[in-house]
C-alpha positions in Angstrom: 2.0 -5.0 0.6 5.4 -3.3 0.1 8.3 -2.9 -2.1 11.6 -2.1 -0.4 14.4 -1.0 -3.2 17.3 -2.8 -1.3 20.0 -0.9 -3.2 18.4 2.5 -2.6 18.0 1.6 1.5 20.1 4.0 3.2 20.7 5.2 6.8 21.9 7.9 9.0 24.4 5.4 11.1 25.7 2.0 10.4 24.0 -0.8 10.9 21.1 1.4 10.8 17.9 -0.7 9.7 14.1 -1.0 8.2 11.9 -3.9 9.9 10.3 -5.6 6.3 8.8 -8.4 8.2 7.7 -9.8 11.7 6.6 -13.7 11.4 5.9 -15.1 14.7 8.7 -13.6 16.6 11.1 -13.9 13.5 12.4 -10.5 11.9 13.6 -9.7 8.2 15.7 -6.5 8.1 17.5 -4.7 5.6 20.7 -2.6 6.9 22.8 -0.3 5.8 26.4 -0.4 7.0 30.1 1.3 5.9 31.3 -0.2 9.3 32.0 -3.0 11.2 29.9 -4.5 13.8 31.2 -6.3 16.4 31.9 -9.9 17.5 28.7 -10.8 19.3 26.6 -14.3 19.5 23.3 -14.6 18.4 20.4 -15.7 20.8 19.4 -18.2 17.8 20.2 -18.7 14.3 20.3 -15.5 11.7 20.7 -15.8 8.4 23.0 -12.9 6.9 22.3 -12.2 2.7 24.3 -9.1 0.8 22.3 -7.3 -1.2 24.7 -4.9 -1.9 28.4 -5.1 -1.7 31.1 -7.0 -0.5 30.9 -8.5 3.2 34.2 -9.8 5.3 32.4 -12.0 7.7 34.5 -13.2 10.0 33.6 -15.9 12.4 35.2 -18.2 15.3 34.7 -22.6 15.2 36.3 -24.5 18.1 38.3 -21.2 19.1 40.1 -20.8 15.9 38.9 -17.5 13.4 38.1 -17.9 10.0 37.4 -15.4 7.5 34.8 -15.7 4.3 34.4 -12.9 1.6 30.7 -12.7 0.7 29.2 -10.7 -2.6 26.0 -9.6 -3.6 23.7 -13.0 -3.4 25.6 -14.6 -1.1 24.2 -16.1 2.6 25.6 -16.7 5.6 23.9 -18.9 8.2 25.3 -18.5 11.8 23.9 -21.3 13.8 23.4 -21.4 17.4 26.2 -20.4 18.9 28.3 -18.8 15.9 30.3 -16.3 17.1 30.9 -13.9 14.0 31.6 -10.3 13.0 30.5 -8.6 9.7 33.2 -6.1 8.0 31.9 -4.6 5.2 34.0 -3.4 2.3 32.8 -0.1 1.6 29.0 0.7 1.6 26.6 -2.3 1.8 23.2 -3.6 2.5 22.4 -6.7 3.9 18.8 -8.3 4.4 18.7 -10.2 8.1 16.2 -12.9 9.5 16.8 -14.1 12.9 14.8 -14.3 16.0 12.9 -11.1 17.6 15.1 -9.1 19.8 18.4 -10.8 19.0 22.1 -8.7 18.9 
């Protein structure tokens, strides 16, 4: 059993991160971030939540780029394929599930 204060989780680089959780080769992670990631693909689907903050998450459909403004509460699914890019607006934290091992 564990408690993890997700608006206390902090880091010493950005997207710097505490495993909660390994399920059968699915991970849960909470990150802390005041920078961008990068564009990158996952190797399966990820689901993105912001615990804390305000999230640009860009992503790309079809080749064209569109852009979606998530708050605290708010989930982002990238399915397979979903080429995407997380700019967070100041400090945030940001609880992550995808697949063991995946960018």
């Amino acid at each position: 059993m564990e408690v993890v204060r997700g608006k206390k989780f902090i880091s010493e680089r950005a997207w710097g991160a505490k495993q909660i959780a390994n399920m059968h080769g699915i991970t849960t992670k909470i990150h802390w971030t005041n920078a961008p990631y990068k564009w990158h693909v996952n190797d399966g689907e990820e689901v993105f939540v912001v615990l804390d903050g305000i999230v640009e998450m860009r992503y790309r459909e079809n080749g064209e780029e569109f852009s979606v403004t998530l708050e605290a509460g708010d989930i982002f699914f990238a399915s397979v394929g979903t080429e995407h890019v997380a700019h967070p607006q100041g400090e945030v934290r940001v609880l992550v599930v995808e697949h063991e091992g995946s960018v």
